[in-house]
C-alpha positions as CSV (number, residue, x, y, z in Angstrom):
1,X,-12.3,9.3,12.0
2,X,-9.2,11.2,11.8
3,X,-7.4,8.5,13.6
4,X,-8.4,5.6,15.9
5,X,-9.2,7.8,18.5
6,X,-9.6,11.7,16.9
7,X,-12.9,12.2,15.3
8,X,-13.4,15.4,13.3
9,X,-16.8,16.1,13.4
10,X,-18.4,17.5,10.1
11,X,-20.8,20.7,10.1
12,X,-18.3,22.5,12.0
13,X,-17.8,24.8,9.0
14,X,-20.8,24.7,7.3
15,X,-22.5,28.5,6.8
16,X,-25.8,27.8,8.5
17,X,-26.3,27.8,11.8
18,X,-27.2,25.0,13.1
19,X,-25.7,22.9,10.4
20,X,-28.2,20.6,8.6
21,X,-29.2,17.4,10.3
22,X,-27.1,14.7,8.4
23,X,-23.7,16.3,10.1
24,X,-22.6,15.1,12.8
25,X,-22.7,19.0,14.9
26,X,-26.4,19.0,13.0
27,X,-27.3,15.5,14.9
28,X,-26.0,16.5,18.4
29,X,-28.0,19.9,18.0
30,X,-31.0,18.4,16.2
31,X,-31.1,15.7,19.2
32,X,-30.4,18.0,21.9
33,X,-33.6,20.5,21.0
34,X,-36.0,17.5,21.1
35,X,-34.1,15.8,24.2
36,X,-35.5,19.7,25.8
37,X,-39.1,18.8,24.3
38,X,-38.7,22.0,22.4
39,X,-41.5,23.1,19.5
40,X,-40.5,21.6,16.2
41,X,-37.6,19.7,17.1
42,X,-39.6,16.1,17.1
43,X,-39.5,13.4,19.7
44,X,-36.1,12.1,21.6
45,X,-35.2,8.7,22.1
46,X,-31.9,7.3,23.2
47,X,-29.8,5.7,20.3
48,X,-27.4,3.1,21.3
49,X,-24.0,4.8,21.2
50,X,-25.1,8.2,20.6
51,X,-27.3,9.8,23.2
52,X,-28.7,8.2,26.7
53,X,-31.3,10.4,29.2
54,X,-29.8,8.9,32.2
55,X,-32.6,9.3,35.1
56,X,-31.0,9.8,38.6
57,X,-31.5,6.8,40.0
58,X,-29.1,5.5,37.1
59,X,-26.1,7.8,37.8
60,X,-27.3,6.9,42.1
61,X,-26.4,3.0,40.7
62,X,-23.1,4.1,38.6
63,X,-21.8,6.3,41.8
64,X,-22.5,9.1,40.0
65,X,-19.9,8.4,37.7
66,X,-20.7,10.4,34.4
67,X,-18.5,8.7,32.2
68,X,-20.4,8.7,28.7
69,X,-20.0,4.9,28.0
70,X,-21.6,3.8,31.4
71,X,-24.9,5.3,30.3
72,X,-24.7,5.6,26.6
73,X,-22.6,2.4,25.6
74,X,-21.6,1.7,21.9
75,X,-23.5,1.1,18.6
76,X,-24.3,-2.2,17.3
77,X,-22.2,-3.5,14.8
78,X,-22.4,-5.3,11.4
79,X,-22.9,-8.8,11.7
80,X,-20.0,-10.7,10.5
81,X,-21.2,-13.9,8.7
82,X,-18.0,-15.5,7.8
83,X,-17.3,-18.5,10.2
84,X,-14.5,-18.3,12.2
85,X,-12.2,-20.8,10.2
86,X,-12.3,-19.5,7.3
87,X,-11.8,-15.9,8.7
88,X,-8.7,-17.0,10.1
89,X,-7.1,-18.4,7.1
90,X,-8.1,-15.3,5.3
91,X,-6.5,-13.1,7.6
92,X,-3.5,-15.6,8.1
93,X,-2.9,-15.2,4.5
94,X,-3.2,-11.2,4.0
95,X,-0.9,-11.7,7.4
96,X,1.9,-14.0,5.2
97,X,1.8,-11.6,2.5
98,X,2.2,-8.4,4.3
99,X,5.0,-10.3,6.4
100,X,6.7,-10.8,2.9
101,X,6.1,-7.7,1.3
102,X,7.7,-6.4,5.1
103,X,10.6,-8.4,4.5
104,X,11.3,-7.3,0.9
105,X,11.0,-3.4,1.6
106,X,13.3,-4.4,4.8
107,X,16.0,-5.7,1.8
108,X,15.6,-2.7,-0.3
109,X,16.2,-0.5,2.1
110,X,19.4,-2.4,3.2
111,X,20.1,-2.7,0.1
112,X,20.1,1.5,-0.6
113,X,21.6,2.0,2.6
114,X,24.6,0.0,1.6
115,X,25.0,1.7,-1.8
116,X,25.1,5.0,0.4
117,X,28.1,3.6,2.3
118,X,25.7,2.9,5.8
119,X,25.5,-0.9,6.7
């Protein structure tokens, strides 16, 4: 992810064509071929997230709305084992220090700014 919401996908660049099948433009391709049933390419199956053959009576239910996530919808996550409470305080804590670490940058750069003659 290049940010929250930009992913670069990898393969885009690679010499072969198509890119091997453990980058991300070798996945879609790779998944595609046997989504047609095509000689060689293996068996399709939907994967949570990733790929989703929506039958027409589906998209009839959705309005035929084609948004991706209506069909597809998102990849399971890790499980997070740490209870609640004692998540919180953790976070609370990294949240304290950061707060403080934000308030001593905020000084030094006061601080320089006031040496430069701009209060």
């Amino acid at each position: 992810m290049e940010t929250r919401t930009l992913r670069f996908l990898t393969g885009r660049d690679h010499p072969s064509s198509p890119p091997p099948a453990d980058t991300d433009i070798g996945r879609i391709v790779a998944t595609y071929h046997a989504w047609r049933g095509e000689k060689d390419a293996g068996d399709y199956a939907d994967i949570k997230g990733f790929c989703k053959a929506a039958k027409l009576e589906d998209i009839r239910k959705y309005n035929h709305v084609l948004t991706p996530g209506t069909y597809v919808g998102s990849a399971a996550r890790k499980a997070d084992n740490e209870p609640f409470d004692e998540k919180m305080e953790r976070l609370l804590g990294e949240l304290g220090d950061q707060l403080a670490a934000s308030d001593a940058l905020t000084a030094e750069i006061k601080k320089n700014l006031g040496a430069l003659g701009y209060e």
